[in-house]
TORVEX-934293 format. One record per residue: residue number from 1; residue in one letter; z, y, x of N, C-alpha, C in turn. Coordinates in steps of 0.2 Angstrom, whole numbers. Each point is the difference from the previous one (the first is absolute). Layout:
% TORVEX-934293
(rec NUM, 'a', (Z, Y, X), (Z, Y, X), (Z, Y, X)),
...
***
This chain:
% TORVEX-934293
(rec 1, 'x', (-69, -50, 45), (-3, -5, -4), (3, -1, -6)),
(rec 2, 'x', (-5, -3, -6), (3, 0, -7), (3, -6, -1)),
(rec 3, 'x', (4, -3, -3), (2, -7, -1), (1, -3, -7)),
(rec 4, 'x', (3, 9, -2), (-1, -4, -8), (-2, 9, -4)),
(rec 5, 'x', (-4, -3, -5), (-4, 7, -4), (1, -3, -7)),
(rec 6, 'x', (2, 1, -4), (1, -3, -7), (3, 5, -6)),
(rec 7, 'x', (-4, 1, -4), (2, 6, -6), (-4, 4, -3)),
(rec 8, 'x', (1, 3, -5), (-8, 6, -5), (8, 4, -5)),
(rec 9, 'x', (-6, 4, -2), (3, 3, -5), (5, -4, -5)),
(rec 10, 'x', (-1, -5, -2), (-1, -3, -6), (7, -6, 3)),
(rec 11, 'x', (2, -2, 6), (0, -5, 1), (9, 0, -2)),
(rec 12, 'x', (1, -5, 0), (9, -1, 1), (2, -6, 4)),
(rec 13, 'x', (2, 0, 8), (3, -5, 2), (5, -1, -2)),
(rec 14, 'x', (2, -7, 0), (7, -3, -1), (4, -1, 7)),
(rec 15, 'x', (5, -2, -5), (5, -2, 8), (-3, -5, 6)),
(rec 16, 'x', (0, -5, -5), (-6, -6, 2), (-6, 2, 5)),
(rec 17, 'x', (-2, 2, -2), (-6, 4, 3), (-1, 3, 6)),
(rec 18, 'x', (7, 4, -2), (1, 5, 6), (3, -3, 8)),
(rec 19, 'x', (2, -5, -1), (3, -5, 2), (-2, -3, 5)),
(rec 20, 'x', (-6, -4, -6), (-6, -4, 3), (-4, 3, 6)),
(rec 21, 'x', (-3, 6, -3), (-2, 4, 4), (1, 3, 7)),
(rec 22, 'x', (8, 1, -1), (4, 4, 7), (1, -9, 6)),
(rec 23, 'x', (-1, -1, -5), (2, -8, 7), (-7, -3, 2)),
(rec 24, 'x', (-3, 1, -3), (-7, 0, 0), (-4, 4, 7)),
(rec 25, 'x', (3, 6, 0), (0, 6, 6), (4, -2, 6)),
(rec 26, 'x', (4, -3, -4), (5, -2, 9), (-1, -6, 4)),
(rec 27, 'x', (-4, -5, -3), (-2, -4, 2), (-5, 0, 6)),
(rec 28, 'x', (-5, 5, -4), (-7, 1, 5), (5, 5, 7)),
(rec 29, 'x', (7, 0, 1), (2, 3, 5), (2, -5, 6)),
(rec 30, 'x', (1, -5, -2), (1, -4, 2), (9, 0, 1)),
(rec 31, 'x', (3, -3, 5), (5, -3, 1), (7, 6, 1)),
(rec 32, 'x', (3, 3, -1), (6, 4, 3), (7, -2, 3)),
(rec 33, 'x', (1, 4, 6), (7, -2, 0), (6, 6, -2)),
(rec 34, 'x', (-2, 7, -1), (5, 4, -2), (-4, 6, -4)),
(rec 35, 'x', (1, 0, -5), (-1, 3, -6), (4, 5, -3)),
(rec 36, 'x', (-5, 7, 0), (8, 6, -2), (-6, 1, -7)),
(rec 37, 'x', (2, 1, -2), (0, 4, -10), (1, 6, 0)),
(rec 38, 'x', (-6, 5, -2), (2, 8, -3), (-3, 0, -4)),
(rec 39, 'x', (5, -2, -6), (0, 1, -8), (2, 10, -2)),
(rec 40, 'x', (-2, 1, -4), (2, 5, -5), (7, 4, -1)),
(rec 41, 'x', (4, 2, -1), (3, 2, -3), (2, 1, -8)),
(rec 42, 'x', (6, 0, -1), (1, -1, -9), (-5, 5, -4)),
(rec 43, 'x', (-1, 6, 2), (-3, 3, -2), (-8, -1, 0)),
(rec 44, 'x', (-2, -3, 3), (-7, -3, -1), (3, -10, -4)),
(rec 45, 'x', (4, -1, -7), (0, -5, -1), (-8, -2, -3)),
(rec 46, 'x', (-2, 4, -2), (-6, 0, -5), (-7, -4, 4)),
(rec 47, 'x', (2, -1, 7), (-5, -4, 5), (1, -5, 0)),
(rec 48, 'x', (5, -3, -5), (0, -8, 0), (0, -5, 7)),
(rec 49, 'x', (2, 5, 4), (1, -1, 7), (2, -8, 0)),
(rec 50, 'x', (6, 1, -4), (6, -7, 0), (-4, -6, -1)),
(rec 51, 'x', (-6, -1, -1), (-4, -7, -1), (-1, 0, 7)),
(rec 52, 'x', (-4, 5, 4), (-3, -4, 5), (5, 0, 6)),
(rec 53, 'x', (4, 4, -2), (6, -2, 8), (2, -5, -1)),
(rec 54, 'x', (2, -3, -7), (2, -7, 0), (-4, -5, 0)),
(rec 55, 'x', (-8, 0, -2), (-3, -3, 3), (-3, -2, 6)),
(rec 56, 'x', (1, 7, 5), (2, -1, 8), (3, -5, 3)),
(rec 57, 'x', (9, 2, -4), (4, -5, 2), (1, -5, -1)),
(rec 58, 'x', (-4, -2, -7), (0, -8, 1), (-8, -2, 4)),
(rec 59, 'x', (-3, 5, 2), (-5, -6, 2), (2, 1, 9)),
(rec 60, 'x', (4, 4, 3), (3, 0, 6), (6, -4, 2)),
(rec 61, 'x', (5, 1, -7), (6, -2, 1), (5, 1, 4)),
(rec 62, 'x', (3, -1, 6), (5, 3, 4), (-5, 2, 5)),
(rec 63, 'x', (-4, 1, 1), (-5, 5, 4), (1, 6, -4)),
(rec 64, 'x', (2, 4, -3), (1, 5, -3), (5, 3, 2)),
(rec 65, 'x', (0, 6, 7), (8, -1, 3), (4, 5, -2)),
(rec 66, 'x', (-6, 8, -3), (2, 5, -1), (-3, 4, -7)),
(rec 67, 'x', (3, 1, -4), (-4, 4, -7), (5, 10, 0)),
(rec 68, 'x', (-4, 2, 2), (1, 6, 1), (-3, 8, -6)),
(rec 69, 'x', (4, -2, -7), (-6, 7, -3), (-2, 6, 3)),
(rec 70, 'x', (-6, 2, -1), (-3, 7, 5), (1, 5, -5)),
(rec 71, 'x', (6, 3, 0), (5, 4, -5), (-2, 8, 3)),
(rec 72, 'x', (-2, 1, 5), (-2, 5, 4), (6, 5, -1)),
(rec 73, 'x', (1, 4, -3), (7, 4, -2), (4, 0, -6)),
(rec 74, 'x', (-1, -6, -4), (2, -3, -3), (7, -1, 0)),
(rec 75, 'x', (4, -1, -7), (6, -3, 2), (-1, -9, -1)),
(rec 76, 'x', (5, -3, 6), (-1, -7, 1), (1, -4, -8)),
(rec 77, 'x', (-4, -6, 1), (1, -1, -5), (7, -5, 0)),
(rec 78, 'x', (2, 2, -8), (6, -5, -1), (-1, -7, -1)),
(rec 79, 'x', (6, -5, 1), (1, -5, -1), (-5, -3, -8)),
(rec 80, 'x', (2, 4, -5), (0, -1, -6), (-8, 0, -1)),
(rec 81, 'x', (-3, 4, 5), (-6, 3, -1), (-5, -4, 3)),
(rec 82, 'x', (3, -2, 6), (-2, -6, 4), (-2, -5, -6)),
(rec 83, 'x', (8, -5, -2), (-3, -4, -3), (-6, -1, -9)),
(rec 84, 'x', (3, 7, -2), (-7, 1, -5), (-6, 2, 3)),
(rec 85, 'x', (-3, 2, 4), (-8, 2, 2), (0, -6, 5)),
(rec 86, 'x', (3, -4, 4), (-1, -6, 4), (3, -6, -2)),
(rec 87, 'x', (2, -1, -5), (2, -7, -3), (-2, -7, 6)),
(rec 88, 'x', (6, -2, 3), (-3, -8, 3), (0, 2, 8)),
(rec 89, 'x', (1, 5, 3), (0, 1, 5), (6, 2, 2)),
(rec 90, 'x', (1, -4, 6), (8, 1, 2), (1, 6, 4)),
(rec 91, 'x', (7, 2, -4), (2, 8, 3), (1, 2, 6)),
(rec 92, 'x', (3, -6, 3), (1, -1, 8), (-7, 4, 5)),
(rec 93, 'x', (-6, -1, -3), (-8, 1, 4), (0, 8, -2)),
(rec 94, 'x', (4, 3, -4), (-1, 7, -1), (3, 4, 6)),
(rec 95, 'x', (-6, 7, 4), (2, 0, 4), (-1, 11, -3)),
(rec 96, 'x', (5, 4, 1), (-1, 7, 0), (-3, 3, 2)),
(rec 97, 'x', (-7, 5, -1), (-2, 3, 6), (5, 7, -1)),
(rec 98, 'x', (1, 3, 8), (3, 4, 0), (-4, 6, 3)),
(rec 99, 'x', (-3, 6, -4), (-5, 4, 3), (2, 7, 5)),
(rec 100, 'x', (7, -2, 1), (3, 4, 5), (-1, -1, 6)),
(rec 101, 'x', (4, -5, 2), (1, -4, 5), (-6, -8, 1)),
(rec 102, 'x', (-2, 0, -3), (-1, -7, 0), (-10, -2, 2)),
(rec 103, 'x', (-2, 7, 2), (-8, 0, 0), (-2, 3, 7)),
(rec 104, 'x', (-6, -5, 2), (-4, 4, 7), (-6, 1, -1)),
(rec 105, 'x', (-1, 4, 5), (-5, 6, -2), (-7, -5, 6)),
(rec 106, 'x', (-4, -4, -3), (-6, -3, 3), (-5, 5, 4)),
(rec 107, 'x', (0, 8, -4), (-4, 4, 2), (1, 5, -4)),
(rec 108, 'x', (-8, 6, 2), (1, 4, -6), (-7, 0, 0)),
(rec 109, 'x', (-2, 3, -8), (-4, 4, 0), (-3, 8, 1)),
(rec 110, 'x', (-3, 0, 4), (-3, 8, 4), (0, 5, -7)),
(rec 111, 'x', (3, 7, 5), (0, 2, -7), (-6, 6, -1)),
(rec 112, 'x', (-6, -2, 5), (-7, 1, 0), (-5, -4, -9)),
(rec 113, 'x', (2, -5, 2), (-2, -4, -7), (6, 2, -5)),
(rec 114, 'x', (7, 0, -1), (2, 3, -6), (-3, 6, -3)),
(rec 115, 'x', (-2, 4, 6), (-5, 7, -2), (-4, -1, -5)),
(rec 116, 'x', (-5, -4, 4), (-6, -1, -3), (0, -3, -7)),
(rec 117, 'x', (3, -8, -1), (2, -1, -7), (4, 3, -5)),
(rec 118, 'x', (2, 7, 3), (7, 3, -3), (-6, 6, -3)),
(rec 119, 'x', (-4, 0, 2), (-5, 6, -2), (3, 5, 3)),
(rec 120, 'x', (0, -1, 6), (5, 8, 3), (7, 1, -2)),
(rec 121, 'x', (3, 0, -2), (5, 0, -3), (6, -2, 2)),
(rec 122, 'x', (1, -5, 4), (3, -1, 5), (0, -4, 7)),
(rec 123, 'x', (6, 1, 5), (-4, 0, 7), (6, -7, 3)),
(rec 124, 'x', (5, -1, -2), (2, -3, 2), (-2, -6, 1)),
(rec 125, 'x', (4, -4, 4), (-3, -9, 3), (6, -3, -3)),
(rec 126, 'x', (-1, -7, -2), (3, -3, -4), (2, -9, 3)),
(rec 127, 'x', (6, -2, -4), (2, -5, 8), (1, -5, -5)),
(rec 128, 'x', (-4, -6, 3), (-3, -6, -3), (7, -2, 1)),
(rec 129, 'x', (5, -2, -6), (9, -3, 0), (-1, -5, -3)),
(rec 130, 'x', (2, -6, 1), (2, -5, -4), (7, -5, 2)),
(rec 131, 'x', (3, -3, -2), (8, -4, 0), (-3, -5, 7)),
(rec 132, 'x', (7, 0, 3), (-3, -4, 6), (-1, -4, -1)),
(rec 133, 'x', (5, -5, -5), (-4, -6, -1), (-6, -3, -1)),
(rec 134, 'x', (-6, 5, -1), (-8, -2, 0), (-1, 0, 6)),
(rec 135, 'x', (2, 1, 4), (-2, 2, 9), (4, -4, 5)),
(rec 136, 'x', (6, 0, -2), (4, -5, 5), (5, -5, -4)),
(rec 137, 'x', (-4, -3, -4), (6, -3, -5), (-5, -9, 1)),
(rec 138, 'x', (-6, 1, 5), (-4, -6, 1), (-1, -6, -6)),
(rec 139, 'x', (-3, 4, -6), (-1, -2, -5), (-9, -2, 1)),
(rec 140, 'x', (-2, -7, -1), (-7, -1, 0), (-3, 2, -7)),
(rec 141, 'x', (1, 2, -5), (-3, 3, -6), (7, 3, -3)),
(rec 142, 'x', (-5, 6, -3), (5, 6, -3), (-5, 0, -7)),
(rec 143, 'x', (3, 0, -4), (-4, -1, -8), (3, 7, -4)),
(rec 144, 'x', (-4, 3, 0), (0, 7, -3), (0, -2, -8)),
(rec 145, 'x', (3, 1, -6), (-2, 0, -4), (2, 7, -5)),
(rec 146, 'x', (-6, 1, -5), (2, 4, -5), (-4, 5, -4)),
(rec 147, 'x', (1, 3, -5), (-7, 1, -5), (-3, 8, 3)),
(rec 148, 'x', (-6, -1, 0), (-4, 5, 1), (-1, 4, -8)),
(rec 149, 'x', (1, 4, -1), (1, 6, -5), (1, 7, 0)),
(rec 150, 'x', (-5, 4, -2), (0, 5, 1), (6, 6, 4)),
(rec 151, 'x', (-1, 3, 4), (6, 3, 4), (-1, 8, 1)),
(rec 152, 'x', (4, 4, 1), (0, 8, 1), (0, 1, 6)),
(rec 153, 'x', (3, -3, 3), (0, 1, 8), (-8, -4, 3)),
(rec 154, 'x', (1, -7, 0), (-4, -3, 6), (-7, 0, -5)),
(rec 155, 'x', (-2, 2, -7), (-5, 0, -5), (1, -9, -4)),
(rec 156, 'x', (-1, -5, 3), (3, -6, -1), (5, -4, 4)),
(rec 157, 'x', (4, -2, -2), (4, -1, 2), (2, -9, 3)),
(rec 158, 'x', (5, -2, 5), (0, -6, 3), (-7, -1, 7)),
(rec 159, 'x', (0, -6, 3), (-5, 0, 3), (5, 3, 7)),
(rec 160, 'x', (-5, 3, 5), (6, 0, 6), (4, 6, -3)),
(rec 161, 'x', (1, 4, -3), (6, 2, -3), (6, -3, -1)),
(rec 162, 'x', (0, -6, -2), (4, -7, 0), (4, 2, 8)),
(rec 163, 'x', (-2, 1, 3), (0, -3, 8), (3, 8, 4)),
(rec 164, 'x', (-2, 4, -1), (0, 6, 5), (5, 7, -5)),
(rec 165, 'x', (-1, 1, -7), (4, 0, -5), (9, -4, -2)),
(rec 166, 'x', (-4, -5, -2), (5, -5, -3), (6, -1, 8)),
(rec 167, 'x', (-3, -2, 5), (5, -1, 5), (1, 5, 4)),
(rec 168, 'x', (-3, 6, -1), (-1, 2, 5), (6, 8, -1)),
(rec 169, 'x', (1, 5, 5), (6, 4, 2), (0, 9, -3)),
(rec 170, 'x', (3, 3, 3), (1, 7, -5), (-7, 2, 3)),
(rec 171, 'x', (-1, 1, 3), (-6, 5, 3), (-5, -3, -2)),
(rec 172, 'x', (-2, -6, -2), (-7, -2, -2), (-1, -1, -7)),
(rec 173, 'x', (6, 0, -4), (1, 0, -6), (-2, 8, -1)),
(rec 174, 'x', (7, 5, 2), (-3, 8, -3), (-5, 2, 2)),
(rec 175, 'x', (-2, -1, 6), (-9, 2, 4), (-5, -3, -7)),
(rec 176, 'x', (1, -6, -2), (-5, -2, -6), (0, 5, -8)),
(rec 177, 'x', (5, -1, -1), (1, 2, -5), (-1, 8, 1)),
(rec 178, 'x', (1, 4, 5), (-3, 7, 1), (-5, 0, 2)),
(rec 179, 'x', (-4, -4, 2), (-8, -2, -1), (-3, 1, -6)),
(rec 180, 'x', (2, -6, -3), (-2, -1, -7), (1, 7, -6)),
(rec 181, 'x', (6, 4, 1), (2, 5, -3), (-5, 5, 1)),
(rec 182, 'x', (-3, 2, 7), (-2, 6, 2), (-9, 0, -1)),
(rec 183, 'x', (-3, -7, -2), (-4, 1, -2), (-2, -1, -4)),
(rec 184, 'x', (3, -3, -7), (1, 2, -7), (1, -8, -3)),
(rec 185, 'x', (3, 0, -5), (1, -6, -5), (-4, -1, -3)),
(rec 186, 'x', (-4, 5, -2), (-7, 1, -3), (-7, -5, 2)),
(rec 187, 'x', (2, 2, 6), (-6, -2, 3), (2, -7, 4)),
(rec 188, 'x', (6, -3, -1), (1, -6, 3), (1, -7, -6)),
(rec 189, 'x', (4, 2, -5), (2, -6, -5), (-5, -3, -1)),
(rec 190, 'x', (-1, -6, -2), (-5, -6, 0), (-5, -2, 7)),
(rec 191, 'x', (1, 2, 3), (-6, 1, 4), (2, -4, 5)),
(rec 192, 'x', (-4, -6, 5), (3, -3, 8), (-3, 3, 6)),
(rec 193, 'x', (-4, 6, -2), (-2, 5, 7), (5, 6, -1)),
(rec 194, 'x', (4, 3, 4), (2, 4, 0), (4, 2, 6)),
(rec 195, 'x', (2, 5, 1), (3, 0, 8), (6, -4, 0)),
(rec 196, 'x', (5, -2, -3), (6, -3, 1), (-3, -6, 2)),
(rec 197, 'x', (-4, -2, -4), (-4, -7, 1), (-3, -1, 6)),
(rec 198, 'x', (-3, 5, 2), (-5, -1, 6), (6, 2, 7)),
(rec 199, 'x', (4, 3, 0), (6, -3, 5), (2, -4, 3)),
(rec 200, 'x', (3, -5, -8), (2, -7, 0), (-7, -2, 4)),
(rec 201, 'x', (-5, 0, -4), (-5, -5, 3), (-2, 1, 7)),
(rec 202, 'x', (3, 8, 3), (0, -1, 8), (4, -4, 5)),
(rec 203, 'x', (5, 1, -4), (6, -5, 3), (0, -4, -2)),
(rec 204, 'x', (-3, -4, -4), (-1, -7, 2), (-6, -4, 4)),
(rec 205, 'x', (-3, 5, 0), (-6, -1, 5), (0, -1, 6)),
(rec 206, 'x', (7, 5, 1), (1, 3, 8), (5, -4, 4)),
(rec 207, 'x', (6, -2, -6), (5, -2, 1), (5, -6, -3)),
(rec 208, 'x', (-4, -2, -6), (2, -5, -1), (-3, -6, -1)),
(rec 209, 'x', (-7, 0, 3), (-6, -3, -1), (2, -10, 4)),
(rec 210, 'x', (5, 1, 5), (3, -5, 0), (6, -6, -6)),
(rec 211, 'x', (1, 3, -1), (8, -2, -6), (-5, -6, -4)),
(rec 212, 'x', (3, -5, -1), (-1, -4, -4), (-1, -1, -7)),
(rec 213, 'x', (1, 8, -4), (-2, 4, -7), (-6, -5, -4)),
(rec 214, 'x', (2, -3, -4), (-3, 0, -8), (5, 1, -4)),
(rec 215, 'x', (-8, 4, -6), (3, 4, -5), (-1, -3, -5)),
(rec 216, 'x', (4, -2, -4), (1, -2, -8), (1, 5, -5)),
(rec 217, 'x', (-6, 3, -5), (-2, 5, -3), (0, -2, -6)),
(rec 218, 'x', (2, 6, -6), (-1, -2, -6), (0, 6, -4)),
(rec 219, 'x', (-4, -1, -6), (-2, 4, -4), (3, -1, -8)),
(rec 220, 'x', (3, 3, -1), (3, -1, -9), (0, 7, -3)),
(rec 221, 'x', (1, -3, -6), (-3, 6, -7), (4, -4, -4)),
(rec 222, 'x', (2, 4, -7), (2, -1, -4), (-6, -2, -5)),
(rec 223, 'x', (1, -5, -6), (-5, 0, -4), (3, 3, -7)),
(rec 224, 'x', (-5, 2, -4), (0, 1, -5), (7, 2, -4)),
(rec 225, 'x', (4, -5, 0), (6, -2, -3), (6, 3, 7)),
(rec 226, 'x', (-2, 2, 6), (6, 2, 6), (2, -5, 1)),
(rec 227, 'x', (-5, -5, 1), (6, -6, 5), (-5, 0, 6)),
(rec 228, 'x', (4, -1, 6), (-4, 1, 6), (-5, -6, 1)),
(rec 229, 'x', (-5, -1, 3), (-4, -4, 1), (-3, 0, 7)),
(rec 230, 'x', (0, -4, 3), (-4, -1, 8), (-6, 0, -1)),
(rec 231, 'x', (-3, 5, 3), (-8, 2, -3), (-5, -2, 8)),
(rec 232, 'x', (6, -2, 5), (-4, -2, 6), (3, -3, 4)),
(rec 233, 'x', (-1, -4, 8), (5, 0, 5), (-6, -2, 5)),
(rec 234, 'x', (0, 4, 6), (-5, 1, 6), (6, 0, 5)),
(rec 235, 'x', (-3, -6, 5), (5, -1, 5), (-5, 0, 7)),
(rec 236, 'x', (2, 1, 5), (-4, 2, 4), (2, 1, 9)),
(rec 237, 'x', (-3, 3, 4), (2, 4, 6), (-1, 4, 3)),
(rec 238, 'x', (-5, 4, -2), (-3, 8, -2), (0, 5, -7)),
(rec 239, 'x', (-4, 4, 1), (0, 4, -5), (-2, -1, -5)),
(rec 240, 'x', (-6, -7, -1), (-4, 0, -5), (3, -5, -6)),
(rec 241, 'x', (8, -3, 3), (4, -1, -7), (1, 6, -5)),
(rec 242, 'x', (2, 5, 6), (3, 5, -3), (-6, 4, -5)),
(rec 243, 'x', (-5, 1, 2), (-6, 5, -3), (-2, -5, -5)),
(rec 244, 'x', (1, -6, 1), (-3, -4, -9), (7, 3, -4)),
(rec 245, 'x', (7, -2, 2), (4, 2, -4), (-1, 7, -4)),
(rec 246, 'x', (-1, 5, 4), (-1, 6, -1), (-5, 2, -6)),
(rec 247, 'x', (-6, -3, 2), (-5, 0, -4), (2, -4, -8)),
(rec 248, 'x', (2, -5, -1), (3, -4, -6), (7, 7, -3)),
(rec 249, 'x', (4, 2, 4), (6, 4, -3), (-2, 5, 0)),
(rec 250, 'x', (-7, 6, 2), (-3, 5, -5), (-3, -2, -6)),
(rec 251, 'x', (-1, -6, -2), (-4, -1, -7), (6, -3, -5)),
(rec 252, 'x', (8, -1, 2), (4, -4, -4), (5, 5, 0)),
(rec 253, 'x', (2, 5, 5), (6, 3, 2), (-2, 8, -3)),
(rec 254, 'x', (-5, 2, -1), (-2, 9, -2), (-2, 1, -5)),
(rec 255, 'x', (3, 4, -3), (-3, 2, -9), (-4, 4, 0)),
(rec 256, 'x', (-4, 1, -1), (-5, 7, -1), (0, 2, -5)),
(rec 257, 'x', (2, 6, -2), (1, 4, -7), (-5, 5, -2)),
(rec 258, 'x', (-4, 1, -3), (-5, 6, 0), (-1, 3, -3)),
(rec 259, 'x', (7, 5, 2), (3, 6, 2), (7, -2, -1)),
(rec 260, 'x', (4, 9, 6), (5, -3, 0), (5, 3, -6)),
(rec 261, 'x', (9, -3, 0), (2, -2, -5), (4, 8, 0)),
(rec 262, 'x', (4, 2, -7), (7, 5, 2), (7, -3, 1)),
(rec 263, 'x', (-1, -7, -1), (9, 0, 1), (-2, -9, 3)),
(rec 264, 'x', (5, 1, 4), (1, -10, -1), (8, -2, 2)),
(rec 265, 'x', (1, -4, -4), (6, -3, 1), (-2, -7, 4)),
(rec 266, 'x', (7, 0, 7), (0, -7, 3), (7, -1, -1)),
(rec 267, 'x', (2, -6, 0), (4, -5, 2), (2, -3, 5)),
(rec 268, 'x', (6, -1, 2), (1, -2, 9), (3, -5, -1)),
(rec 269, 'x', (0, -7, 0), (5, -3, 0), (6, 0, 3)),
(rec 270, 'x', (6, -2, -3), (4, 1, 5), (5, -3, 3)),
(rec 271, 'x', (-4, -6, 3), (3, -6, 3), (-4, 1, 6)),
(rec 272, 'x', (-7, 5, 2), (-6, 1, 5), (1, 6, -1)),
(rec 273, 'x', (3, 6, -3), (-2, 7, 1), (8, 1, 4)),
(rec 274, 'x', (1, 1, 3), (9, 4, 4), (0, 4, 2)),
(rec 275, 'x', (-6, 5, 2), (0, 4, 4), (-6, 3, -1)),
(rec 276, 'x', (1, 10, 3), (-7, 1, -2), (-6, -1, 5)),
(rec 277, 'x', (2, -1, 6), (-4, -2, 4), (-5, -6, -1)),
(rec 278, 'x', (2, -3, -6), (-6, -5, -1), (0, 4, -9)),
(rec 279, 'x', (4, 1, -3), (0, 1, -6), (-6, 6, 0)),
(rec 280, 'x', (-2, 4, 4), (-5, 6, -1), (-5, -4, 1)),
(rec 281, 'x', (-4, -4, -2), (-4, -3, 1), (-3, 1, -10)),
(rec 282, 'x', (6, 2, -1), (-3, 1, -8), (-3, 7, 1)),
(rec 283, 'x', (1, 1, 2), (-4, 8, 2), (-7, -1, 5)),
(rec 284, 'x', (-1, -4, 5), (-5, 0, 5), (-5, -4, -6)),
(rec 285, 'x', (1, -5, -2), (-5, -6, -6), (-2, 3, -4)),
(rec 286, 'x', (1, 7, -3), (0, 3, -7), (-2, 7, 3)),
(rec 287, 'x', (0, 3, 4), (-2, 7, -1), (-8, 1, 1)),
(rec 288, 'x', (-5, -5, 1), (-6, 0, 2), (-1, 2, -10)),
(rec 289, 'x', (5, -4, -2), (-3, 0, -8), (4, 4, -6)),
(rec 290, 'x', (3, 4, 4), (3, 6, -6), (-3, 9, 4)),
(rec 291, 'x', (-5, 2, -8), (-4, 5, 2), (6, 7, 2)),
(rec 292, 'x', (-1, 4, 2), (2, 5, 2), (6, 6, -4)),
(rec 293, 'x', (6, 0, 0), (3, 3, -4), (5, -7, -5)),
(rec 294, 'x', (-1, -6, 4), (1, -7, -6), (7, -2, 0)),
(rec 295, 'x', (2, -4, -2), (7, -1, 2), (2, -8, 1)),
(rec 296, 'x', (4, 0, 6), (2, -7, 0), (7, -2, 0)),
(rec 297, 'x', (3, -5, -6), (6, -3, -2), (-1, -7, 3)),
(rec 298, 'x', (8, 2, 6), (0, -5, 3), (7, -5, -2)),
(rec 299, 'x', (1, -6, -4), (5, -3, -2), (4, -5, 7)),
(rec 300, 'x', (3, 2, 2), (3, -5, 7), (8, 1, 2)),
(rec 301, 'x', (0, -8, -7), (9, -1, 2), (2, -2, 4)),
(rec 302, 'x', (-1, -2, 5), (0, -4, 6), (1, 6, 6)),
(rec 303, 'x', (-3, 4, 0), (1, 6, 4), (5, 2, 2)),
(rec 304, 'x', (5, -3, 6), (7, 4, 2), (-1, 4, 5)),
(rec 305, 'x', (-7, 0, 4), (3, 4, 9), (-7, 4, 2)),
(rec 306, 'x', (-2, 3, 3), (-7, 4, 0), (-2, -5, 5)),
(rec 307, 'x', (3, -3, 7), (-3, -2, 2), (3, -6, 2)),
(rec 308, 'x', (0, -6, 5), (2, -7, 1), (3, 1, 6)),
(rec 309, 'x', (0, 3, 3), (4, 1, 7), (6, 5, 3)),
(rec 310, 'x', (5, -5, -2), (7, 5, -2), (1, 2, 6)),
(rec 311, 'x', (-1, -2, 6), (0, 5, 7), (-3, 7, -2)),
***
């Protein structure tokens, strides 16, 4: 079910807005007694996450008992980081997900249908993982939140990815992302049908179809002059938040060039780039559009470690 659909190309929500609108959706939920939050991580600050979780917690107030980012293999986030991307939200309610230890396996997916969506390609069965907390933490609503925008692994990104990704454990992480790898970036970036996708969507079908899940979506662009803009937010209980957002962040999130370039230089910022495990995303965003023989200069002072997992 939809609850809230609001945005175009053109549009710019405010705080105000976003606000309005997020409490707006929680109302038609009616009443809660225990409420967990799966915000974002630092590196998605650009989802403006930090309005609607804190419009959550004032419109639930100490109903709010758990706020966990879905960091998936992420490093956890800092205090500091905490308080700039969630400003107002007490620290005490931050809760680590740990992808080691800390996720159970709901089910798997057969690895007859990985075949099949994998185009032959691979055969393996894949294991629906998420933090126990979603499953035995007796939360009567779990509020997914965060920006749907183009992705190289799941083709868009957020949506139950939030959920089976963000919380979820090594094997359902590497199984995606070797998913996604093996049947091409090419064929996956911008797109909300693709095998990674269609996975998730089994396993939530299969397995998590009980869970008390709304999604808080959002779609931002840069305008003109690079300052970011909320071009959307579609909150919902199914898919059909996610495919409007999807649909709005192909028209606001992908450049089309008509033909490709010889050289591009990116930028990483380096308070958000630390690693190249999210930092090679300058290379996954950019190779559809540097022709053959081209070259890409990557600037990234932030970069200290190849990957975020000092184990």
């Amino acid at each position: 079910m939809l609850y809230t659909s609001k945005g175009g190309i053109d549009a710019s929500l405010t705080e105000a807005e976003l606000t309005e609108l997020t409490q707006k959706a929680l109302s038609k939920l009616g009443r809660r007694k225990k409420v967990l939050i799966l915000p974002p991580d630092y590196s998605r600050i650009a989802s403006q996450a930090g309005i609607m979780a804190k419009a959550a917690f004032d419109h639930y107030g100490d109903k709010v008992k758990d706020i966990m980012p879905a960091i998936g293999t992420h490093l956890p986030m800092s205090r500091d980081e905490i308080a700039r991307m969630y400003p107002g939200l007490p620290h005490s309610l931050f809760r680590e997900h740990n992808w080691r230890g800390d996720v159970k396996t709901l089910g798997r997916v057969p690895a007859d249908f990985i075949e099949k969506t994998s185009g032959l390609k691979l055969g393996f069965d894949w294991p629906a993982q998420v933090n126990r907390m979603l499953v035995d933490g007796g939360h009567d609503l779990i509020l997914s939140i965060g920006q749907v925008v183009p992705h190289e692994v799941a083709g868009m990104a957020n949506y139950n990815k939030n959920i089976f990704i963000g919380t979820g454990g090594v094997e359902a992480i590497n199984k995606s992302h070797y998913l996604g790898a093996a049947y091409g970036l090419e064929r996956i970036m911008g797109r909300s049908d693709t095998p990674v996708r269609r996975v998730l969507n089994y396993a939530s079908e299969q397995f998590t179809s009980t869970l008390p899940i709304i999604y808080i979506q959002t779609v931002v662009a840069a305008d003109e002059n690079g300052v970011l803009k909320v071009r959307g937010i579609f909150i919902g209980d199914d898919a059909e938040c996610f495919e409007k957002a999807a649909q709005l962040s192909r028209r606001v999130n992908i450049t089309t060039l008509k033909k490709r370039v010889k050289r591009i230089v990116v930028y990483l910022p380096e308070d958000k780039f630390r690693s190249t495990w999210i930092g090679n995303k300058a290379i996954y965003r950019s190779r559809l559009a540097i022709e053959d023989g081209g070259e890409l200069f990557v600037i990234a002072p932030g970069i200290k470690t190849f990957g975020e997992d000092h184990e």
